[in-house]
C-alpha positions in Angstrom: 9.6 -10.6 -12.7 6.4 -11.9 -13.6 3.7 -14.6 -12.3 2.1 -15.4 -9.2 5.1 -14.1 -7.4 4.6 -10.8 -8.3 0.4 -10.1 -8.1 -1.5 -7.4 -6.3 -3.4 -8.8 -3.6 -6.2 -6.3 -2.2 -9.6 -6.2 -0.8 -11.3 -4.1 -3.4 -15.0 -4.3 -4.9 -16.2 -2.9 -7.7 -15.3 0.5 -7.3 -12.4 0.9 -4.7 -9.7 -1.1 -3.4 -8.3 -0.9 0.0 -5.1 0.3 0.7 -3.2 1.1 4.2 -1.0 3.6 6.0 0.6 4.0 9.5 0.6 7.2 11.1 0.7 9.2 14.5 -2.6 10.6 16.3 -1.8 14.1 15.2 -2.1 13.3 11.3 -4.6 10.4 11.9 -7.1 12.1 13.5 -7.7 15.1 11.2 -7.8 12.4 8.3 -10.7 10.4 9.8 -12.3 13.3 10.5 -12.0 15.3 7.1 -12.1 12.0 4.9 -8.8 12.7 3.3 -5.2 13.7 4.5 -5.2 17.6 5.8 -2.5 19.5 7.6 -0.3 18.6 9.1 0.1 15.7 6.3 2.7 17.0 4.1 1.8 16.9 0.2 5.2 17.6 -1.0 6.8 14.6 0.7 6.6 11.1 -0.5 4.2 8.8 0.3 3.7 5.0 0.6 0.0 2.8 0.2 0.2 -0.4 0.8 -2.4 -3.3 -0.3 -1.2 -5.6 1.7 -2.4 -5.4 5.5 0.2 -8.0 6.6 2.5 -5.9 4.8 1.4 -3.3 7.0 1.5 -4.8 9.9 4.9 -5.6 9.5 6.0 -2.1 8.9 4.5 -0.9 11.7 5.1 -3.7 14.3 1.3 -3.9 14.8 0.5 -0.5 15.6 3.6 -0.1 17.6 6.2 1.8 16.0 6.7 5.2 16.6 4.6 7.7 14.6 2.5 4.4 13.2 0.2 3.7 16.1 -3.1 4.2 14.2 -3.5 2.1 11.2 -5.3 3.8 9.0 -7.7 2.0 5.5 -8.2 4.2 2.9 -10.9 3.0 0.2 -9.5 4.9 -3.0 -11.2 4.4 -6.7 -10.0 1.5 -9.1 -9.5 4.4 -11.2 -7.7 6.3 -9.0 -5.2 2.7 -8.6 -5.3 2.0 -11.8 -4.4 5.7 -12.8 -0.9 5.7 -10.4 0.2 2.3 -11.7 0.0 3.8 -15.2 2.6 6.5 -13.9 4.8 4.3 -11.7 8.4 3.6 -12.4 9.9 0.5 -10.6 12.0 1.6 -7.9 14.9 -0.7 -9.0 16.8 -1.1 -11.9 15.1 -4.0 -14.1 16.9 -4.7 -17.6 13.6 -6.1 -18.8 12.1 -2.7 -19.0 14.5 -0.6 -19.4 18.1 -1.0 -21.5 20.4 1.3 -19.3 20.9 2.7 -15.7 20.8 6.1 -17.0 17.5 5.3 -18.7 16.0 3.7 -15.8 17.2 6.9 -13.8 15.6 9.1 -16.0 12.2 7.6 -15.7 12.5 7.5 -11.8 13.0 11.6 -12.3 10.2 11.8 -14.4 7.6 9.8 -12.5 5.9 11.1 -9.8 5.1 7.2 -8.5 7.3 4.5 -7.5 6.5 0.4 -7.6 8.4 -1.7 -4.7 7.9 -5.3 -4.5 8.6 -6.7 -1.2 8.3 -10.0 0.3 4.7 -10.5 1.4 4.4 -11.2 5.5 2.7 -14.3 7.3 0.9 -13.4 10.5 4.3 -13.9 12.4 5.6 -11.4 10.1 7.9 -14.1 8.2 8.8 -13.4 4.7 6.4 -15.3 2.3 7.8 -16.7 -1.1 5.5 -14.4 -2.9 6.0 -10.2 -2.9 3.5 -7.3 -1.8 3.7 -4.2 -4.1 3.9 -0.6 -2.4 3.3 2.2 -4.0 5.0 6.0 -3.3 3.3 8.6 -4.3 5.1 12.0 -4.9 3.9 15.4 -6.6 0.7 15.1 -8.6 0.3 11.6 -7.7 -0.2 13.0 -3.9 -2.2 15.8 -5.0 -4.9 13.0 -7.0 -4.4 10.8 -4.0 -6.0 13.2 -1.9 -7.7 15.8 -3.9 -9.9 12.4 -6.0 -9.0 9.3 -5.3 -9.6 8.8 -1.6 -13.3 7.8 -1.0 -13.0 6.9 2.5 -10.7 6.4 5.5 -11.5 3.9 8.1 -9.2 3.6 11.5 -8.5 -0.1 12.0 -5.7 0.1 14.4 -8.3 -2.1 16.9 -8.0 -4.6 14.6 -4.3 -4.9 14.3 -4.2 -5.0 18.0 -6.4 -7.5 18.1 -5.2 -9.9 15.2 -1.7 -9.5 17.3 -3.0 -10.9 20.4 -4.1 -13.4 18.6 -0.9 -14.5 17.1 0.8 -13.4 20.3 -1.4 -16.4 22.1 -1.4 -18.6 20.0 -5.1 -18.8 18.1 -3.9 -18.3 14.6 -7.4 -19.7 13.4 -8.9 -16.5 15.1 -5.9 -14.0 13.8 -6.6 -15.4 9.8 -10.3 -15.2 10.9 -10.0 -11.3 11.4 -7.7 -10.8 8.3 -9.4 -8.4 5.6 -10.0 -10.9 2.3 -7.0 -9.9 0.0 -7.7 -11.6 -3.4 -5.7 -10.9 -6.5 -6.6 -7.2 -8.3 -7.6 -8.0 -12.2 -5.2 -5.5 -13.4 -5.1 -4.3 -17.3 -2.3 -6.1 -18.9 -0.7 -3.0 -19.9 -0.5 -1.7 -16.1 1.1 -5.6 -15.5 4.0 -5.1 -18.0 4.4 -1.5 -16.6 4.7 -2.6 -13.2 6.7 -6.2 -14.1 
C-alpha cells in the first residue's frame, strides 16, 4: 500500500493545511464564531478530518445530509498534521506493518488516531482509482485538535452548493474551476511508512 495510490492530497501552505468536516448549524455556528469546536462538540467522541474536499462532498451529499449541512474548513498547523499522523494506527489490518491481528489490535487500543484510506471522489462522486486518507481523532488527539492545532475555521458550505449546481447542470469546467487546489502534502518519510 504504497505509491501514488496512496498520497495526501491537500491545500496547505507553508504553515497549515486544510482539512474539512460536516456538521449541523447548532455545532457549526459556535465553531465559526469561537475559532475552534466548543460545546455542544463533544471531545470524548471520535472525530473524522478529511483533506479531501471531494471526499467531503461525497460524505455529505453536498451539504445535504442530515446533521452535515454546513461544511466547515479548518486551517490546522503542518505540525499539528504532522503530529496526529505520527500517532495514527491504520484502521485495518495490514500484514506489512504489523505481524498478527492481535498486534494490530493492540495498537488500535493504544492510539488515540486512526488512518482510513478511501477511494478518492470525482465531482460526480464516482470512485477514483486513487484513495483519500481520513483521519479520526479520539482522546488527546481531539484535545490538540482543538486546544493547538486549529488556526482557523472558514464556512464554505456556499461553495459546495454552488460547485453542485454546477455539476448538477452540466458546466463541469466551472465546478473544477471552484475546486480548492489539492496538491500532494510532502510528508516525512517516516510519517509515510507509518501511515503505508
Amino acid at each position: 500500500m504504497s505509491g501514488a495510490s496512496h498520497e495526501v492530497r491537500a491545500r496547505f501552505d507553508d504553515g497549515t493545511i486544510t482539512v474539512y468536516q460536516a456538521y449541523p448549524a447548532r455545532i457549526a455556528e459556535p465553531a465559526l464564531e469561537a475559532g475552534t469546536f466548543v460545546d455542544p462538540f463533544k471531545r470524548g467522541r471520535m472525530t473524522w478530518i478529511k483533506p479531501s474536499f471531494l471526499w467531503m462532498m461525497y460524505r455529505c451529499g453536498w451539504a445535504t445530509k442530515s446533521d452535515q449541512e454546513r461544511v466547515l474548513a479548518i486551517d490546522i498547523t503542518r505540525e499539528g498534521f504532522e503530529e496526529a499522523l505520527s500517532l495514527a494506527c491504520l484502521s485495518h489490518f495490514d500484514r506489512t506493518h504489523f505481524s498478527t491481528v492481535e498486534e494490530w489490535r493492540a495498537a488500535v487500543r493504544s492510539s488515540p488516531v486512526r488512518v482510513q484510506w478511501d477511494p478518492e471522489r470525482d465531482l460526480h462522486l464516482n470512485p477514483l482509482s486513487h484513495r483519500a486518507i481520513q483521519i479520526g481523532l479520539s482522546g488527546p488527539a481531539v484535545e490538540r485538535y482543538v486546544e493547538n492545532w486549529i488556526s482557523g475555521i472558514r464556512d464554505v458550505t456556499a461553495t459546495a452548493h454552488e460547485i453542485h449546481a454546477a455539476v448538477t447542470g452540466g458546466n463541469l469546467d466551472a465546478a473544477a474551476a471552484l475546486l480548492p487546489e489539492e496538491r500532494v502534502y510532502p510528508l516525512p518519510p517516516a510519517l509515510v511508512e507509518r501511515i503505508a
